[in-house]
Backbone as a printed PyTorch tensor [residue, N CA C, xyz], in Angstrom:
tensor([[[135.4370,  81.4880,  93.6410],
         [135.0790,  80.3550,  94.4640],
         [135.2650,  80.7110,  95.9470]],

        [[134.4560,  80.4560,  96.7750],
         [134.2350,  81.2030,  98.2250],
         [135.1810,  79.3540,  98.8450]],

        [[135.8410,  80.0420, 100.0410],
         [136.9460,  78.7990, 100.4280],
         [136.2450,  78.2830, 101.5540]],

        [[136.5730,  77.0960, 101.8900],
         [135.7530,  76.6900, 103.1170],
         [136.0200,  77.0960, 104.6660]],

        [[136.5770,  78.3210, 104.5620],
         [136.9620,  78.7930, 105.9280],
         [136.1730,  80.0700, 105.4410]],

        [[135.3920,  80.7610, 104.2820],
         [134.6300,  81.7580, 104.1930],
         [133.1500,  80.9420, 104.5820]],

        [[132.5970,  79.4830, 104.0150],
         [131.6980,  79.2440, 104.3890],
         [131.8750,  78.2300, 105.4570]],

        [[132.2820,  78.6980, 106.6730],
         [132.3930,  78.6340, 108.1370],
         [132.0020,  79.3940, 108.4950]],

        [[131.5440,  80.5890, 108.1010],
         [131.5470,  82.0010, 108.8400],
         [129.9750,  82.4960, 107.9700]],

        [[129.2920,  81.8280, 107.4600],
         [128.4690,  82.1840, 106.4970],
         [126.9700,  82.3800, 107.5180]],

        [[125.5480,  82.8540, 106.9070],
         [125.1900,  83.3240, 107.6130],
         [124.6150,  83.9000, 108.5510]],

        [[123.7710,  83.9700, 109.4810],
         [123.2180,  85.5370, 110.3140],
         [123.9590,  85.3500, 111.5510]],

        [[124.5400,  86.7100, 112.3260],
         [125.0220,  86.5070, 113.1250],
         [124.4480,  85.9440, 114.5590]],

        [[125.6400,  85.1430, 115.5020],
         [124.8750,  84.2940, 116.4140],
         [125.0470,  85.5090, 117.5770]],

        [[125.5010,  86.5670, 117.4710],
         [125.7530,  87.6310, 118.4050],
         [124.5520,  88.4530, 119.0750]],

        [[124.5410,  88.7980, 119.5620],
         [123.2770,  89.6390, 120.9060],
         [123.4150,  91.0370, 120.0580]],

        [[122.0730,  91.7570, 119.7700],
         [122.1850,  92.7190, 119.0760],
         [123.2580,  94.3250, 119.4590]],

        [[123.1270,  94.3120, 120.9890],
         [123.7160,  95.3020, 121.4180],
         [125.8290,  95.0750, 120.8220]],

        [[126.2240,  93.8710, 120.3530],
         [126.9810,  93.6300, 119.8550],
         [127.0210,  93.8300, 118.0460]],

        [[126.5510,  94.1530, 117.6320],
         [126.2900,  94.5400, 116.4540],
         [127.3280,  95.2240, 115.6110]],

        [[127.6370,  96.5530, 116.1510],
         [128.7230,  97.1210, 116.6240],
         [130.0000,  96.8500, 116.2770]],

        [[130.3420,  95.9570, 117.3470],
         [131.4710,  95.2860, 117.5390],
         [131.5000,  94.7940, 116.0170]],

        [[130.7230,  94.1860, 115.7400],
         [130.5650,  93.1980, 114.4360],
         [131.4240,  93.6350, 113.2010]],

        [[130.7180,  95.1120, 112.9590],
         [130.3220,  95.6580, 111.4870],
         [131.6720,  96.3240, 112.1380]],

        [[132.5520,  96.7970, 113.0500],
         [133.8680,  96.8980, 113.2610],
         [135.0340,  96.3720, 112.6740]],

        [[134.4300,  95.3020, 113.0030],
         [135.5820,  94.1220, 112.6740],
         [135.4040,  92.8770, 111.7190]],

        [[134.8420,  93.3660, 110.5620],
         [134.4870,  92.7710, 109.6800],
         [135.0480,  91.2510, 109.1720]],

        [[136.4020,  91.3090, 109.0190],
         [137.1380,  90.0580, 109.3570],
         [137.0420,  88.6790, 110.1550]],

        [[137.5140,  87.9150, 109.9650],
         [136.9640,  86.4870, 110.7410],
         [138.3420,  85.7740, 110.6990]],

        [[138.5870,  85.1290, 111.4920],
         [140.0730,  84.2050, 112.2150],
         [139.3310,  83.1650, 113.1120]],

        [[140.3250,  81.9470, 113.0650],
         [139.8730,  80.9820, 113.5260],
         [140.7180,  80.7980, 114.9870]],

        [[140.3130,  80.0750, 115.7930],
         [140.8630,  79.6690, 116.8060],
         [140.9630,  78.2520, 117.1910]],

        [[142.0950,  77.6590, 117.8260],
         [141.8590,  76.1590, 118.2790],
         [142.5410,  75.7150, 119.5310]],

        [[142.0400,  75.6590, 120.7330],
         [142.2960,  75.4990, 121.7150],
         [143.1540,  74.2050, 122.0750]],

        [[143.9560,  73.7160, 122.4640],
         [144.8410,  72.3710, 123.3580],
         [145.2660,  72.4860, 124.7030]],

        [[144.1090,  71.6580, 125.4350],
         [144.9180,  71.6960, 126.4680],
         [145.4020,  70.5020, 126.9350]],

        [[145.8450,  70.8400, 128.0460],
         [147.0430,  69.5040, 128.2770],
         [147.2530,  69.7700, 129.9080]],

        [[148.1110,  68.4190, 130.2760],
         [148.6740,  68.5220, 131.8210],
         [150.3460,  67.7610, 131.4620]],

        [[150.5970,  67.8080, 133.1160],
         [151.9560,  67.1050, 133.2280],
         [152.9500,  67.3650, 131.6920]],

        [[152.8720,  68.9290, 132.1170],
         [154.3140,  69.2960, 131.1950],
         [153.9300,  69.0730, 129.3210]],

        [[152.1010,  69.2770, 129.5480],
         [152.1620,  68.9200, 127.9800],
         [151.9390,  67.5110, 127.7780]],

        [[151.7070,  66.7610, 128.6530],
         [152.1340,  65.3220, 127.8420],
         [151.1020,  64.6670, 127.9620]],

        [[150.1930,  65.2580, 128.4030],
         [148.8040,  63.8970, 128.2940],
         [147.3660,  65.2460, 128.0380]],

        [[146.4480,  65.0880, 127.1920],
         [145.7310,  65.9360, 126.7170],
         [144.4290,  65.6230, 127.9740]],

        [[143.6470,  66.9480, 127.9240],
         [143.0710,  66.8930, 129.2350],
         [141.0060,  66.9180, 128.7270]],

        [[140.8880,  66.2550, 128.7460],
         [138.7860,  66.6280, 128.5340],
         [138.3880,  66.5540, 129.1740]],

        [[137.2580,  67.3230, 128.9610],
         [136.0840,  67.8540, 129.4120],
         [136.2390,  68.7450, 130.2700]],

        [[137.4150,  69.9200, 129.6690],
         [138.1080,  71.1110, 130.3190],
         [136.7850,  71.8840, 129.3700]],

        [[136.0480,  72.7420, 130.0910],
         [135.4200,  73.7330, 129.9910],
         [136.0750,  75.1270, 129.7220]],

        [[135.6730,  75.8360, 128.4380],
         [136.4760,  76.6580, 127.3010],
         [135.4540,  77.7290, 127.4770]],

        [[136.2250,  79.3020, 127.5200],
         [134.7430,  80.2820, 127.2610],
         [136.0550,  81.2180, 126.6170]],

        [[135.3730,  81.9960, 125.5560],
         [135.9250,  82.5160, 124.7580],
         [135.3780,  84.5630, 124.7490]],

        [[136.0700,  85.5830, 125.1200],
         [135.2530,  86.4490, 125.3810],
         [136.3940,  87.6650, 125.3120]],

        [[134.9220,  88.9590, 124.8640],
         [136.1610,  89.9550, 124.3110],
         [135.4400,  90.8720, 125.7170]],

        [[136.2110,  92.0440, 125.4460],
         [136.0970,  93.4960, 125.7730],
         [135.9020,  94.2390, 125.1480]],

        [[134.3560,  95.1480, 125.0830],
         [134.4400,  95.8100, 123.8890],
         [133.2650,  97.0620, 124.9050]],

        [[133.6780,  97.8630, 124.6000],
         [133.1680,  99.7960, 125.5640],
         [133.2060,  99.2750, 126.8920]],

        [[134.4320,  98.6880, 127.6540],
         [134.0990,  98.2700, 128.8630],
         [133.1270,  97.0700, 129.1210]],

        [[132.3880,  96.4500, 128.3490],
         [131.6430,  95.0230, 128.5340],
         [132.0420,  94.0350, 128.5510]],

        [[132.4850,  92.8000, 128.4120],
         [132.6460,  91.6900, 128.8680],
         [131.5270,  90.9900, 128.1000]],

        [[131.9120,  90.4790, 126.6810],
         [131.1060,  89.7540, 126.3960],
         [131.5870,  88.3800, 125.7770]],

        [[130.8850,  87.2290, 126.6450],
         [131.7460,  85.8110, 126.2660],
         [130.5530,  85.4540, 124.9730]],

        [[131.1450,  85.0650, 124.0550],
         [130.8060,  85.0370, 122.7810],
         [130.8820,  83.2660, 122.4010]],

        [[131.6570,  82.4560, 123.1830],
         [131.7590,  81.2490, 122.2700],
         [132.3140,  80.5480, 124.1220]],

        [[131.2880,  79.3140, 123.9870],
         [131.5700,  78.3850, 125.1900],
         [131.5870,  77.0100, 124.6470]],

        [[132.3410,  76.0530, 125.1220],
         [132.3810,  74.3490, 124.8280],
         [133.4190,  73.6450, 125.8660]],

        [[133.3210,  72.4720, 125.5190],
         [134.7450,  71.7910, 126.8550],
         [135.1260,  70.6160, 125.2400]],

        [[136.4820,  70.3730, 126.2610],
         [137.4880,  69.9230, 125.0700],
         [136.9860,  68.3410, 124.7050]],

        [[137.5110,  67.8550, 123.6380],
         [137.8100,  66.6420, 123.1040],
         [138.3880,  65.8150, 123.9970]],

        [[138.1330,  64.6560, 123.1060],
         [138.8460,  63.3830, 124.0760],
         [140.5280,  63.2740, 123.7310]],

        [[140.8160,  64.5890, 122.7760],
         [142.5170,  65.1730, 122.6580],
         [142.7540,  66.3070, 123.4890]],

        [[141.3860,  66.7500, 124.0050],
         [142.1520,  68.1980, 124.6620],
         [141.8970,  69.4390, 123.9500]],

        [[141.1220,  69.3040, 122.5460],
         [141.0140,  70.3720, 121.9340],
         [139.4230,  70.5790, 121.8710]],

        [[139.8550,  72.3690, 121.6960],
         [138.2910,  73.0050, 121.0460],
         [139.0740,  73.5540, 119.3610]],

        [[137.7080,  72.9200, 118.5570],
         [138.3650,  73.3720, 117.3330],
         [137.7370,  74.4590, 116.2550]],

        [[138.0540,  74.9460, 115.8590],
         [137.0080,  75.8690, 114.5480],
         [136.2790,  77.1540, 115.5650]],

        [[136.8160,  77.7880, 116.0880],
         [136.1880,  78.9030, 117.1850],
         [136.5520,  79.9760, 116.1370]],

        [[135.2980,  80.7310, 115.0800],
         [135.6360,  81.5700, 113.9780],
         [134.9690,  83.2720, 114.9090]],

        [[135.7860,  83.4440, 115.1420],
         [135.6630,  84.9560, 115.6280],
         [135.9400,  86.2240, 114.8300]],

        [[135.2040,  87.1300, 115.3130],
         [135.7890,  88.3500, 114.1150],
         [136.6630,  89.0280, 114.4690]],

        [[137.7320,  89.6690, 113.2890],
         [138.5820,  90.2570, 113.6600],
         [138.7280,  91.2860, 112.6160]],

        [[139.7630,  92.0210, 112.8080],
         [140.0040,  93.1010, 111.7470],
         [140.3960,  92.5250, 110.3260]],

        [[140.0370,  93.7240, 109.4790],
         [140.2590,  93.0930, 108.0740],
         [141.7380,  92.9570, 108.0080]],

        [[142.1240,  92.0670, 107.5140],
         [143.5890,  91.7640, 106.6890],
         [144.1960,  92.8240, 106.0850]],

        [[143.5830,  93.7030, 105.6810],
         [143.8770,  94.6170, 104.5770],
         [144.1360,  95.8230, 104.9890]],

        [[143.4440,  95.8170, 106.6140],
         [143.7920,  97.0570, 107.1640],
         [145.1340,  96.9430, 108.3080]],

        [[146.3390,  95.9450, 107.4460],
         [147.2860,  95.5620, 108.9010],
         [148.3770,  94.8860, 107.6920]],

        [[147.8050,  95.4350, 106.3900],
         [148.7810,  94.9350, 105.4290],
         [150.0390,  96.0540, 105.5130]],

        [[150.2440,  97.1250, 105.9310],
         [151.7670,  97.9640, 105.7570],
         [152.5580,  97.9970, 107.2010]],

        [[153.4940,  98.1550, 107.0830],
         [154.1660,  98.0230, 108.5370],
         [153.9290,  99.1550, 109.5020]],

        [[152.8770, 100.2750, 108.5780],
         [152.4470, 101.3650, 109.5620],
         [151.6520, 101.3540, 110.3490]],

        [[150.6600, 100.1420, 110.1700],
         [149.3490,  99.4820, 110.4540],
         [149.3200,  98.4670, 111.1770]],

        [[150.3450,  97.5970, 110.7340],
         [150.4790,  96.2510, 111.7230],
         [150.4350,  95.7560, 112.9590]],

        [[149.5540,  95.3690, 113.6370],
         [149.5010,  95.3010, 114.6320],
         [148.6030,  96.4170, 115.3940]],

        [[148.4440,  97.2460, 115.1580],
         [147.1920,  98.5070, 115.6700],
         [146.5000,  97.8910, 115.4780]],

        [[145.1680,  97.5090, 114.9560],
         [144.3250,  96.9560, 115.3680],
         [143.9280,  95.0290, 115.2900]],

        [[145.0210,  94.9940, 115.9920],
         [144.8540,  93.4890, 116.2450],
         [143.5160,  92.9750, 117.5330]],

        [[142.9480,  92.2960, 116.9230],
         [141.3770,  91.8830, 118.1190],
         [142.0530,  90.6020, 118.9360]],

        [[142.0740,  91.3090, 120.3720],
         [142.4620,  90.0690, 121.2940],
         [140.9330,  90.1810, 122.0140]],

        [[141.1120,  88.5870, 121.9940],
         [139.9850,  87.6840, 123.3120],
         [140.8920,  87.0630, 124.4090]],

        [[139.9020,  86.8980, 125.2730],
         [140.1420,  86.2330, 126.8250],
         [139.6520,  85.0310, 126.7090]],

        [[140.6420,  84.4320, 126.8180],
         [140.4550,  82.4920, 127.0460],
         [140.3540,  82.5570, 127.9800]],

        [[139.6830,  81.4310, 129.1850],
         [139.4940,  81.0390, 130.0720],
         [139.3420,  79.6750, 130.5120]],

        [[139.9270,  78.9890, 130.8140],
         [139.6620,  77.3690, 131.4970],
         [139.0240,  77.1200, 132.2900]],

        [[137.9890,  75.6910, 132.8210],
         [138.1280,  75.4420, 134.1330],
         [137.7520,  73.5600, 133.9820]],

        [[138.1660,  72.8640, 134.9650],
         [138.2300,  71.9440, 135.2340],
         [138.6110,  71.5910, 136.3810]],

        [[137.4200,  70.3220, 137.4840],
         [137.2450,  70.4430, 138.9100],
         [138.9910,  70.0250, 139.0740]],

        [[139.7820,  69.5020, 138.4710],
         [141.3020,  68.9920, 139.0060],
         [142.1710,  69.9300, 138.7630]],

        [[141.8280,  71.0640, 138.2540],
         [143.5590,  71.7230, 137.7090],
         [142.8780,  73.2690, 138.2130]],

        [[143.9560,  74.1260, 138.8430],
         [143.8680,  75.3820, 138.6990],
         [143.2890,  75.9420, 137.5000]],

        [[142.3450,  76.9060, 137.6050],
         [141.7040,  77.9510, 136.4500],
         [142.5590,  78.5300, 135.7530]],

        [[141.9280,  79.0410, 134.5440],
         [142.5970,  79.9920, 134.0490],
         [141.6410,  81.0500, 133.2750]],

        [[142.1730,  82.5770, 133.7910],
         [141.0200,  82.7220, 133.7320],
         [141.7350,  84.3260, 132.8460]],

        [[140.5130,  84.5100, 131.6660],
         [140.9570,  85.6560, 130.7560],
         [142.5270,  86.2210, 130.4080]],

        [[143.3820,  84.9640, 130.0130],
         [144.7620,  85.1500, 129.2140],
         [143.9530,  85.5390, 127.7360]],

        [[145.1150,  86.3040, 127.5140],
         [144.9610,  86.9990, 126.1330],
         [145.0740,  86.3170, 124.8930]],

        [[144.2780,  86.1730, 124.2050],
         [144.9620,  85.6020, 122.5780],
         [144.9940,  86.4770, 121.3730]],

        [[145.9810,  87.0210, 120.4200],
         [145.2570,  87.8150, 119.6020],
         [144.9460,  86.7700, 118.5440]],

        [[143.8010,  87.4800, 117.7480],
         [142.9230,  86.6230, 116.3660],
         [143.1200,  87.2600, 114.9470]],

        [[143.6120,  86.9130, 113.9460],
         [143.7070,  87.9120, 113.1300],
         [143.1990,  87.2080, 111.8030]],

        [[142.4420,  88.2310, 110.8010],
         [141.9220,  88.1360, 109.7170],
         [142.3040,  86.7370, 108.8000]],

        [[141.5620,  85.6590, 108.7000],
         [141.9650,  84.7420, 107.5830],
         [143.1320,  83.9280, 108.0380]],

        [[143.4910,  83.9080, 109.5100],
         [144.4960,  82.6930, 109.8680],
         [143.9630,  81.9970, 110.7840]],

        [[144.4890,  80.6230, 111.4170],
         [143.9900,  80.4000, 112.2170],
         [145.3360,  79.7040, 113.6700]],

        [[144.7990,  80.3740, 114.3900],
         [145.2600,  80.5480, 115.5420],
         [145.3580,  79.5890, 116.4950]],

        [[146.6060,  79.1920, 117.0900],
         [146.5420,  77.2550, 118.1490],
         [147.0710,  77.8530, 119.4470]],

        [[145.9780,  77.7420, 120.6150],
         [146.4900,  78.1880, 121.4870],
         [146.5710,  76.5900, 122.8270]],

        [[147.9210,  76.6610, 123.1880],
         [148.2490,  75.6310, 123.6060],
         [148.2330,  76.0450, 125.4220]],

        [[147.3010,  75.7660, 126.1020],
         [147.1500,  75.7590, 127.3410],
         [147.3290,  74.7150, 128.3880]],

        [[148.1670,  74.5380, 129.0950],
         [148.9650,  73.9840, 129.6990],
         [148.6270,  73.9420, 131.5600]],

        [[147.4590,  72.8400, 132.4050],
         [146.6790,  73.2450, 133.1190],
         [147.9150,  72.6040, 134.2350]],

        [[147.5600,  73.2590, 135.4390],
         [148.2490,  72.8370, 136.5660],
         [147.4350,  71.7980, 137.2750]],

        [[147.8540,  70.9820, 138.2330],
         [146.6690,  70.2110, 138.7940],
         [146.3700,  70.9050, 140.2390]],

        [[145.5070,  70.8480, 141.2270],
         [145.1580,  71.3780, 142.0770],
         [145.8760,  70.8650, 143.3040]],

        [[146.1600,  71.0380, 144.2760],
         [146.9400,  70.8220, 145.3610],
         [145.7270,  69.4730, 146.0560]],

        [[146.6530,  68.7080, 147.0330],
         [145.5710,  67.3680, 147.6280],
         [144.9020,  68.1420, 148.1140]],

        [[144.9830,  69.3850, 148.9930],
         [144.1440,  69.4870, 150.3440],
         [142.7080,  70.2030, 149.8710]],

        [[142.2090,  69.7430, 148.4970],
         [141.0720,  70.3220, 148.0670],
         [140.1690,  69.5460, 148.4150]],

        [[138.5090,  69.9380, 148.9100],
         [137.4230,  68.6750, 149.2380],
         [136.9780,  68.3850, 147.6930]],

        [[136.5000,  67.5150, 147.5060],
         [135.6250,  67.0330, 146.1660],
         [135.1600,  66.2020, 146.3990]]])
Protein backbone atom coordinates (compact mmCIF):
# COMPACT_ATOMS: atom_id res chain seq x y z
CA UNK A 1 0.00 0.00 0.00
CA UNK A 2 1.77 3.31 -1.23
CA UNK A 3 1.28 5.98 2.03
CA UNK A 4 -0.04 9.30 1.49
CA UNK A 5 3.17 11.14 1.83
CA UNK A 6 4.44 8.69 -1.27
CA UNK A 7 1.35 9.95 -3.23
CA UNK A 8 2.33 13.62 -2.52
CA UNK A 9 5.27 13.20 -4.45
CA UNK A 10 3.64 11.18 -7.32
CA UNK A 11 3.98 12.10 -10.83
CA UNK A 12 6.23 14.03 -13.53
CA UNK A 13 8.63 16.20 -12.26
CA UNK A 14 7.76 20.05 -11.80
CA UNK A 15 11.67 20.72 -12.15
CA UNK A 16 13.51 22.58 -15.24
CA UNK A 17 15.25 19.91 -17.21
CA UNK A 18 18.82 21.11 -16.70
CA UNK A 19 17.86 19.96 -13.01
CA UNK A 20 17.27 16.51 -13.82
CA UNK A 21 20.38 15.61 -12.38
CA UNK A 22 19.96 16.88 -9.22
CA UNK A 23 16.76 14.74 -9.27
CA UNK A 24 17.84 11.17 -10.19
CA UNK A 25 20.68 12.14 -7.31
CA UNK A 26 18.58 12.39 -4.76
CA UNK A 27 16.00 10.12 -5.24
CA UNK A 28 14.35 10.53 -1.83
CA UNK A 29 11.62 13.05 -0.88
CA UNK A 30 11.11 14.96 2.74
CA UNK A 31 8.65 17.30 3.56
CA UNK A 32 8.94 20.74 4.79
CA UNK A 33 6.67 23.23 6.82
CA UNK A 34 7.41 26.64 7.31
CA UNK A 35 6.03 29.05 10.67
CA UNK A 36 6.53 32.19 10.84
CA UNK A 37 5.90 34.46 13.49
CA UNK A 38 6.78 37.99 15.21
CA UNK A 39 7.07 39.53 18.71
CA UNK A 40 9.05 36.70 20.31
CA UNK A 41 6.93 33.98 18.53
CA UNK A 42 3.70 35.07 19.68
CA UNK A 43 1.53 36.23 16.99
CA UNK A 44 1.80 34.30 13.48
CA UNK A 45 2.65 36.55 10.56
CA UNK A 46 0.80 36.31 6.63
CA UNK A 47 1.32 36.93 3.64
CA UNK A 48 5.16 36.52 4.45
CA UNK A 49 6.50 35.54 1.06
CA UNK A 50 8.49 31.94 1.21
CA UNK A 51 11.12 30.82 -1.61
CA UNK A 52 12.61 27.62 -1.12
CA UNK A 53 16.08 26.93 -3.07
CA UNK A 54 19.09 24.67 -3.32
CA UNK A 55 22.70 24.85 -4.60
CA UNK A 56 23.56 22.43 -6.85
CA UNK A 57 27.25 22.75 -9.42
CA UNK A 58 27.34 26.29 -8.17
CA UNK A 59 23.57 27.27 -9.41
CA UNK A 60 21.07 28.63 -7.39
CA UNK A 61 18.01 27.08 -8.11
CA UNK A 62 14.69 28.25 -6.21
CA UNK A 63 12.51 25.31 -6.70
CA UNK A 64 9.30 26.04 -4.54
CA UNK A 65 7.71 29.76 -3.90
CA UNK A 66 4.29 30.72 -1.80
CA UNK A 67 3.49 33.30 1.19
CA UNK A 68 2.10 32.05 4.46
CA UNK A 69 -1.36 31.29 5.92
CA UNK A 70 -3.57 33.22 7.92
CA UNK A 71 -1.31 31.00 10.86
CA UNK A 72 1.94 31.89 9.45
CA UNK A 73 2.55 28.68 7.77
CA UNK A 74 3.70 27.17 4.37
CA UNK A 75 2.76 23.56 4.47
CA UNK A 76 3.57 20.21 2.48
CA UNK A 77 6.90 21.72 0.61
CA UNK A 78 7.97 17.85 -0.66
CA UNK A 79 11.53 18.25 -1.81
CA UNK A 80 14.05 15.68 -2.74
CA UNK A 81 16.47 14.39 -0.71
CA UNK A 82 18.78 11.53 -0.22
CA UNK A 83 17.59 8.06 0.17
CA UNK A 84 17.01 6.96 3.81
CA UNK A 85 18.89 3.99 3.23
CA UNK A 86 21.90 5.60 2.25
CA UNK A 87 22.30 7.46 5.97
CA UNK A 88 21.03 4.30 7.72
CA UNK A 89 24.78 3.35 9.53
CA UNK A 90 26.56 5.76 11.67
CA UNK A 91 29.31 5.72 8.91
CA UNK A 92 26.96 7.43 6.57
CA UNK A 93 24.91 9.63 8.64
CA UNK A 94 24.76 12.75 7.91
CA UNK A 95 27.20 12.82 4.64
CA UNK A 96 24.81 13.29 2.45
CA UNK A 97 22.22 15.24 4.05
CA UNK A 98 20.34 17.81 1.22
CA UNK A 99 20.18 21.32 2.71
CA UNK A 100 17.97 24.21 1.07
CA UNK A 101 17.95 27.98 1.56
CA UNK A 102 14.83 29.43 3.07
CA UNK A 103 14.28 32.83 2.51
CA UNK A 104 11.58 35.39 3.82
CA UNK A 105 10.30 38.63 2.89
CA UNK A 106 7.62 40.84 4.09
CA UNK A 107 7.25 44.87 3.51
CA UNK A 108 7.30 45.14 7.81
CA UNK A 109 9.99 42.83 9.10
CA UNK A 110 13.66 42.49 8.15
CA UNK A 111 14.46 39.68 5.36
CA UNK A 112 15.72 36.67 5.63
CA UNK A 113 17.51 35.58 3.26
CA UNK A 114 19.06 31.80 2.36
CA UNK A 115 19.30 30.23 6.18
CA UNK A 116 19.93 26.70 5.88
CA UNK A 117 17.48 23.84 6.48
CA UNK A 118 18.50 20.27 6.16
CA UNK A 119 15.59 17.82 4.47
CA UNK A 120 15.86 14.29 4.92
CA UNK A 121 14.31 11.15 3.30
CA UNK A 122 10.60 10.29 4.54
CA UNK A 123 10.39 12.93 7.51
CA UNK A 124 9.01 15.95 7.68
CA UNK A 125 10.69 18.92 8.70
CA UNK A 126 9.09 22.38 10.89
CA UNK A 127 11.05 25.20 10.40
CA UNK A 128 10.09 27.91 12.81
CA UNK A 129 11.13 31.46 11.58
CA UNK A 130 10.96 34.13 13.78
CA UNK A 131 10.75 37.77 11.73
CA UNK A 132 12.08 41.01 13.20
CA UNK A 133 10.03 44.11 12.48
CA UNK A 134 11.70 46.92 10.54
CA UNK A 135 12.91 50.05 12.28
CA UNK A 136 10.21 53.45 12.02
CA UNK A 137 12.55 55.39 9.87
CA UNK A 138 11.52 53.21 6.79
CA UNK A 139 9.30 55.14 3.84
CA UNK A 140 6.22 52.96 2.80
Amino acid sequence: MINSFENRVSGASPFKPEFEQYIGSHPGRGSLKIQVSAANRSFPVQNVFVDVAVMSDGTRYSLYHDVTDESGIVNEIVLPACSAADNNSPETAGKDDTVYLISVFHPAFREVVDFPVTVQDRIETILPVALEPLSGDREG
